[in-house]
N, C-alpha and C positions, 0 to 999 in steps of 0.2 A: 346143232341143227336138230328142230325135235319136224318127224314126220310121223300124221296121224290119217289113216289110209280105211277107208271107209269105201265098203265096193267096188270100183274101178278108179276111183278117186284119191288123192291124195293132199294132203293139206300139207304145207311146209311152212316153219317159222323157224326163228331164230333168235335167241335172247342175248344181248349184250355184245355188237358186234358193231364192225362199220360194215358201209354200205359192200365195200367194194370183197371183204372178207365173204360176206355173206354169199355174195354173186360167184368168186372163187372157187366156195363149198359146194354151191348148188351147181358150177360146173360140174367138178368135180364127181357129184353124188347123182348129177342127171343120167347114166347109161341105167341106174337100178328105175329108176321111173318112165322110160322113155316109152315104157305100154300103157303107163296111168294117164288120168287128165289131172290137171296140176292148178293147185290153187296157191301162191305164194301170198301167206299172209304179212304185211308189212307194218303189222299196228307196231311193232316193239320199236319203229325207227321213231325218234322224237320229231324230225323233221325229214323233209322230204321235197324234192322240187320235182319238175316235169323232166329235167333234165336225167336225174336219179333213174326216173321210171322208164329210160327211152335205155340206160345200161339193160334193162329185160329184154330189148326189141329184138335184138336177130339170134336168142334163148326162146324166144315166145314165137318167132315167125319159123324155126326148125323146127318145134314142136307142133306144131298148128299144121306144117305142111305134109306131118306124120300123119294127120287125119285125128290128132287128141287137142282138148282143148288144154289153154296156158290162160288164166286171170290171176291179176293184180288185186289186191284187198288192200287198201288205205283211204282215209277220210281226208290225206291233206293234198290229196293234188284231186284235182277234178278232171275226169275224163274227155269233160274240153280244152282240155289245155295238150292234151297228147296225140299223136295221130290215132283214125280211125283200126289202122292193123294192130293194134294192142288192145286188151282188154283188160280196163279197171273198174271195177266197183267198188264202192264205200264200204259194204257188208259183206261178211260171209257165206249170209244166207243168198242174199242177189248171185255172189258166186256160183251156189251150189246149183241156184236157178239157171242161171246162161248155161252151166255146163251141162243141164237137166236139157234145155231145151237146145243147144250144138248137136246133142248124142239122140234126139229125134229128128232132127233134118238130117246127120250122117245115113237113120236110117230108112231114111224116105228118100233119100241118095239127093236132098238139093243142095 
């Protein structure tokens, strides 16, 4: 599991694993991040379904209820296909943005 922590942000990937391995570790590894906002990068999975990214839901709905943001990065499921309380984006960069703009409504308290 490589973690690359930029500000209050932290980006997680993982190279050469299944899905459910991965999910495991990032149990696992989540009490060191649980002050960051978390970006799980997904590109290294070759494949991926909506069903895959709904195992994130109730990791991404503790985490979100902390008052920190939790997105998804992959280009094969589309975030219409997943419900509204998860956050995925296709890029890193869109990531960086939501969690840019999450941590100015935190601060404007809406």
């Amino acid at each position: 599991m490589i973690f690359d922590k930029e500000g209050t942000t932290t980006t997680i990937l993982q190279e050469k694993t299944s899905l459910p391995i991965f999910l495991q570790n990032l149990n696992k590894e989540y009490p060191k991040l649980i002050h960051d906002n978390i970006i799980v990068n997904l590109f290294s999975f070759e494949s991926l379904s909506a069903d895959d990214i709904l195992e994130f839901l109730q990791l991404s709905n503790q985490h979100r209820n902390s008052g920190k943001s939790f997105v998804l990065v992959t280009d094969k499921v589309s975030y219409e296909e997943v419900p509204d309380n998860i956050c995925l984006v296709p890029t890193l960069q869109e990531a960086k943005d939501i969690i840019e703009m999450e941590e100015i409504e935190r601060d404007l308290g809406l």
